[in-house]
MINUMAR-106062 format. One record per residue: residue number from 1; residue in one letter; chain; x, y, z of N, C-alpha, C in turn. Coordinates in Angstrom, 3 decimals. Each point is the difference from the previous one (the first is absolute). Example, Ala and Ser with C-alpha at 12.3 -4.5 7.8 and 13.67 -1.06 7.14 Angstrom:
<pts>
- 1 / A / A / 13.190 / -5.690 / 7.800 / -0.890 / 1.190 / 0.000 / 0.900 / 1.200 / 0.000
- 2 / S / A / -0.350 / 1.050 / -0.720 / 0.820 / 1.190 / 0.060 / -0.770 / 1.090 / 0.730
</pts>
This chain:
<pts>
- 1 / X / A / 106.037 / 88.203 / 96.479 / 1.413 / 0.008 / -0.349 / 0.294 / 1.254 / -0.815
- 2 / X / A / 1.334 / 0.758 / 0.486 / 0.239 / 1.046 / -0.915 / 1.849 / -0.209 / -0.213
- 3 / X / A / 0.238 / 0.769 / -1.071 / 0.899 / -0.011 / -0.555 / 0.918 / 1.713 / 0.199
- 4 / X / A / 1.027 / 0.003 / 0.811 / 0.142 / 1.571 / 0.495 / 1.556 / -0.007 / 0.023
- 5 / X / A / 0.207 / 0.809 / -1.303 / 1.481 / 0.708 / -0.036 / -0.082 / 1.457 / 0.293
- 6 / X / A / 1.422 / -0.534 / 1.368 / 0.302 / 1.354 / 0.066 / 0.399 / 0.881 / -0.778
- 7 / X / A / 0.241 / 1.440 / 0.498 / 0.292 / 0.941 / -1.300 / 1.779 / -0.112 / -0.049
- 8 / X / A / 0.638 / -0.526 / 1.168 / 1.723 / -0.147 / -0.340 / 0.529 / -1.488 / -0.905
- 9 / X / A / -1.272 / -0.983 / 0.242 / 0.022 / -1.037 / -1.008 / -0.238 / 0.151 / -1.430
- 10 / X / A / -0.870 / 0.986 / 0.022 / -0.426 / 0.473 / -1.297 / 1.173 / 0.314 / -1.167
- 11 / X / A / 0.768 / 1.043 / 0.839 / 1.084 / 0.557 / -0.642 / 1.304 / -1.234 / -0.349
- 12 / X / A / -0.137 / -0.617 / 1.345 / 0.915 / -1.164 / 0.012 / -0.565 / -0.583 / -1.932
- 13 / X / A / -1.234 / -0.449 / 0.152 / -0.281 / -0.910 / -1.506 / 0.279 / 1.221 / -1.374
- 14 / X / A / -0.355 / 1.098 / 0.217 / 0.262 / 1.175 / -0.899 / 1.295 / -0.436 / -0.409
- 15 / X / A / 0.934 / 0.926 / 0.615 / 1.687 / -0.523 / -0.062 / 0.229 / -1.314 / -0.561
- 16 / X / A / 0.058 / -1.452 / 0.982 / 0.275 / -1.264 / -0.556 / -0.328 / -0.476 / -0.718
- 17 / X / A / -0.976 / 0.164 / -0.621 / -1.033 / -0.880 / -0.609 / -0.334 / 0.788 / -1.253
- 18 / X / A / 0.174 / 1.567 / 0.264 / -0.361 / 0.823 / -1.374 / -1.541 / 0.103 / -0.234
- 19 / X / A / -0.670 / 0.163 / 0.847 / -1.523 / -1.063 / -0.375 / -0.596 / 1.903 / -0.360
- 20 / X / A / -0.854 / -0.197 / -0.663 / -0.888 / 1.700 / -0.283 / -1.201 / -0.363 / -0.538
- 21 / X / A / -0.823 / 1.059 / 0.527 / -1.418 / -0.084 / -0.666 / -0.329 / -1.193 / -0.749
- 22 / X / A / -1.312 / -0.555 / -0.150 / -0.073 / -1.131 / -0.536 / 0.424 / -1.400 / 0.402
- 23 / X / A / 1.276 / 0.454 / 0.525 / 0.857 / -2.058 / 0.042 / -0.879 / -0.797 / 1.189
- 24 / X / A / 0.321 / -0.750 / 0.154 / -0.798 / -1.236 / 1.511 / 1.397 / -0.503 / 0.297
- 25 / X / A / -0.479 / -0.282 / 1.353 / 1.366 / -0.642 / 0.999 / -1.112 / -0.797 / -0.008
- 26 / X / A / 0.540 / -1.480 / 0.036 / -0.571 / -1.282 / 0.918 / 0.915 / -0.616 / 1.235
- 27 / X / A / -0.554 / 0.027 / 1.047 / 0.504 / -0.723 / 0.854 / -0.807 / -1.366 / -0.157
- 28 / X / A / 1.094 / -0.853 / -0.245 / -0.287 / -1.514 / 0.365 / 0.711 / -0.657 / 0.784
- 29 / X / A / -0.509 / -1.291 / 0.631 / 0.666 / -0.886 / 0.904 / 0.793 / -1.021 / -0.392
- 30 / X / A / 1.065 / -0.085 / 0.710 / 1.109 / -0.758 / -0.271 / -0.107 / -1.338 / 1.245
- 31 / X / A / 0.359 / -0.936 / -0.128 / 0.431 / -1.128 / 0.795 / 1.744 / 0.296 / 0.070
- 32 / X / A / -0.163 / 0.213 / 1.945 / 1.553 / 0.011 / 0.233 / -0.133 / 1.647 / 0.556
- 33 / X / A / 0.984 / 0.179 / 0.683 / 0.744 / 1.398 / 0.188 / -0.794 / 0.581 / 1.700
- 34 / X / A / -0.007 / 1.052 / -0.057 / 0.081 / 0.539 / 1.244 / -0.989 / 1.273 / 0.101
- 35 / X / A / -1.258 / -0.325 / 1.084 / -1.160 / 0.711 / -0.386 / -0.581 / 0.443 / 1.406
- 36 / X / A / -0.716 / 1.358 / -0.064 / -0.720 / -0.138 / 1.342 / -1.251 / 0.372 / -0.249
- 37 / X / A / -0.360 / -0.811 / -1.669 / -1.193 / -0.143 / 0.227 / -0.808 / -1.644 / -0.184
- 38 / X / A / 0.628 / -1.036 / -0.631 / -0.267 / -1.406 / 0.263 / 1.282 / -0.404 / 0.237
- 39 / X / A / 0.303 / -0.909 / 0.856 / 1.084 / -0.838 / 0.196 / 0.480 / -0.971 / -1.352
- 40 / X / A / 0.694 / -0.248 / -0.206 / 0.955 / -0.835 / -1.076 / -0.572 / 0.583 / -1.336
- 41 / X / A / -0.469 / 1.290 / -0.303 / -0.170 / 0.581 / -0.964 / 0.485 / 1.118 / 0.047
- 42 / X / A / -0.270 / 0.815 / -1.796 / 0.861 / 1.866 / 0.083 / -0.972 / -0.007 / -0.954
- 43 / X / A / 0.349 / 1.170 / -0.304 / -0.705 / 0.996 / -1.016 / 1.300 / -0.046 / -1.327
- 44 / X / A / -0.463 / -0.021 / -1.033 / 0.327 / 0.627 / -1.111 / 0.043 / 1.386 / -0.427
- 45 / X / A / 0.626 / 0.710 / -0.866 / -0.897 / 0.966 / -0.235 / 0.508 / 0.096 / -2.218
- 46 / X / A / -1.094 / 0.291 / -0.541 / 0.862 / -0.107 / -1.317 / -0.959 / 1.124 / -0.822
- 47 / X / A / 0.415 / 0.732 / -0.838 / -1.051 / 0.817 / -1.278 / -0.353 / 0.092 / -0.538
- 48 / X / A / -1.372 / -0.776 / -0.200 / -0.670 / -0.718 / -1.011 / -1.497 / 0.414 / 0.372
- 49 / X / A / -1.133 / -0.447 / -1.447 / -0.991 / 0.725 / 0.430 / -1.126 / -1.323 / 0.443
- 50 / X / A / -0.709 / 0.404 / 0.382 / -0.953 / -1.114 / 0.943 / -0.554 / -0.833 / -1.179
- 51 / X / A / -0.458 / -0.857 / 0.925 / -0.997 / -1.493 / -0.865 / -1.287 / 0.009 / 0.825
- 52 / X / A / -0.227 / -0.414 / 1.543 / -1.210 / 0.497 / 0.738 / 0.908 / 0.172 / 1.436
- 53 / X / A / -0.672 / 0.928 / 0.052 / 0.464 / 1.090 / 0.986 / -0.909 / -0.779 / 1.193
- 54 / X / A / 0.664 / -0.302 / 1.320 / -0.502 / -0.313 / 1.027 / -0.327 / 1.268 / 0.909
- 55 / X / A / 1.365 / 0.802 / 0.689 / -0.391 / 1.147 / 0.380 / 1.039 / 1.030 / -0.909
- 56 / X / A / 0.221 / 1.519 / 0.145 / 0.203 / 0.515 / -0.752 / -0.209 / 1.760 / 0.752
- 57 / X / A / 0.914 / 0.883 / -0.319 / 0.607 / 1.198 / -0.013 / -0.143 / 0.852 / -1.013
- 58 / X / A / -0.421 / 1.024 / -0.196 / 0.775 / 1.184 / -0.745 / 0.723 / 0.863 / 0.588
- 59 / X / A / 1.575 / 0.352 / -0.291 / 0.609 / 1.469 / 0.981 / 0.588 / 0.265 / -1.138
- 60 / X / A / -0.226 / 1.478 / -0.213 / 0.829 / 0.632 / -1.217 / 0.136 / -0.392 / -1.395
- 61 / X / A / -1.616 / -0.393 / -0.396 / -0.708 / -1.006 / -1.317 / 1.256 / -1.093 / 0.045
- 62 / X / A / 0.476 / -0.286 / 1.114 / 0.534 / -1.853 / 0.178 / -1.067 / -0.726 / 0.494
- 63 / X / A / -0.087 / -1.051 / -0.683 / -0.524 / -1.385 / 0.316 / 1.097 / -0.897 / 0.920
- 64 / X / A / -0.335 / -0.159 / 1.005 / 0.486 / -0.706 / 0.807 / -1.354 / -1.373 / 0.739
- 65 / X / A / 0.454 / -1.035 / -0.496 / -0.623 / -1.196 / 0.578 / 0.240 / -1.390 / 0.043
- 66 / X / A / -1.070 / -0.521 / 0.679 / 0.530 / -1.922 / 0.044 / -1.375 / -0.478 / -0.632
- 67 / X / A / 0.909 / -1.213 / -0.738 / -1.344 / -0.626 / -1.014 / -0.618 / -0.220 / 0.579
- 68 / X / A / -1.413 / -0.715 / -0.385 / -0.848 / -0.854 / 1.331 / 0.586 / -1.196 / 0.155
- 69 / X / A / 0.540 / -0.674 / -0.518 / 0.845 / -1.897 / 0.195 / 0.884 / 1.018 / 1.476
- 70 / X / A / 0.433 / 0.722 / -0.219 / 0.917 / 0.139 / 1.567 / -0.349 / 0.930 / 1.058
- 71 / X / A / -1.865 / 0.194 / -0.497 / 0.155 / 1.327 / 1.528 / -0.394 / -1.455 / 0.954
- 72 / X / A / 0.090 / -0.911 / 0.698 / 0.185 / -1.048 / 0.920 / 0.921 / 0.528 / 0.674
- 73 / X / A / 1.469 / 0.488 / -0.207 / 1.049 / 0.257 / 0.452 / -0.371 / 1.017 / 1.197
- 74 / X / A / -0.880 / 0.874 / -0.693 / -0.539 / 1.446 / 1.162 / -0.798 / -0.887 / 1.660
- 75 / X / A / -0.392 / -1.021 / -0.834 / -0.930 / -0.566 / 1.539 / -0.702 / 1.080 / 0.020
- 76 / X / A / -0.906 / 0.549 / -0.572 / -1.049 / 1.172 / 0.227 / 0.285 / 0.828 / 0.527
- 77 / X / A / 1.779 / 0.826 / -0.208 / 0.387 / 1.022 / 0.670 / 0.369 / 0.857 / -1.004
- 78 / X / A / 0.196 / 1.493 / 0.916 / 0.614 / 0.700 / -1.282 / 1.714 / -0.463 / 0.149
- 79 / X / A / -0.009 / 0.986 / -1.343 / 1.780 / -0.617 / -0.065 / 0.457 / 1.839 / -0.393
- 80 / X / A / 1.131 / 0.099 / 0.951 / 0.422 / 1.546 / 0.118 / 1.444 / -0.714 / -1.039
- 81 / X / A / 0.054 / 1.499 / -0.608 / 1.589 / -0.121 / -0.726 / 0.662 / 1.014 / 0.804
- 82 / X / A / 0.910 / 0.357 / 0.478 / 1.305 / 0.700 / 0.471 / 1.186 / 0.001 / -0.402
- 83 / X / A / 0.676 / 0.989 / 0.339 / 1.369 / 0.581 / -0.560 / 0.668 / -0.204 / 0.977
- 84 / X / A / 1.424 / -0.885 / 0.072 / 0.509 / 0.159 / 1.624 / 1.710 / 0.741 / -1.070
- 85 / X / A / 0.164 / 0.983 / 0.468 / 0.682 / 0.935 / -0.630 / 2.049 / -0.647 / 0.594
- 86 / X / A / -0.420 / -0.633 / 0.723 / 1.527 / -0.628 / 0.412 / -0.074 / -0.925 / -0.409
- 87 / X / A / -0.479 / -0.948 / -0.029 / 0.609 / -1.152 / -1.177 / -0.210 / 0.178 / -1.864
- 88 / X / A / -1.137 / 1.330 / -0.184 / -0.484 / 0.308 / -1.375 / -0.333 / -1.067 / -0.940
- 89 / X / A / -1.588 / -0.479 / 1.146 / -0.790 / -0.644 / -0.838 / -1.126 / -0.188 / 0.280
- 90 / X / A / -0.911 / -0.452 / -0.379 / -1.416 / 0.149 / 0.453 / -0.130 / -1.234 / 0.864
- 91 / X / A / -0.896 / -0.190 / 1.323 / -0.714 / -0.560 / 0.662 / -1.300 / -0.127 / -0.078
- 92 / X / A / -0.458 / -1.311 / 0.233 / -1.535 / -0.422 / 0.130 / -0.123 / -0.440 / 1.114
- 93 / X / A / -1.587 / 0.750 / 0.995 / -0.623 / -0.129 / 0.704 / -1.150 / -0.294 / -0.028
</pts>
């Protein structure tokens, strides 16, 4: 399992999120919403720093990862982040 932001998502979390050197993004799982990577689940995403890291990223000394209680969600896949620049927001694959 890997954890892979693109470089137009990147900027996307730069901008929104304000995030720089040092900070952690966690993606966690939500019950409910609209996903194409488990059915009747989503992703979270919030800026906070880890507790145990399941899988896990560095891009641009960002920490980007999912605890271990939710890498289940991956089903032993990677999980891509993307930028879809017409609706201006990130996607998970």
């Amino acid at each position: 399992m890997k954890l892979i932001i693109d470089p137009a998502a990147m900027e996307w979390f730069r901008k929104e999120m304000d995030v720089k050197k040092g900070d952690a993004v966690r993606f966690f799982v939500r019950l409910g919403g609209c996903s194409t990577v488990q059915s009747g689940f989503s992703l979270g995403i919030a800026k906070e720093q880890p507790k145990e890291i399941g899988v896990s990223t560095v891009e641009g000394g960002i920490t980007f990862y999912i605890e271990k209680e939710d890498a289940w969600y991956l089903n032993n896949s990677d999980l891509v982040v993307t930028y879809n620049k017409e609706r201006d927001e990130i996607e998970f694959r």
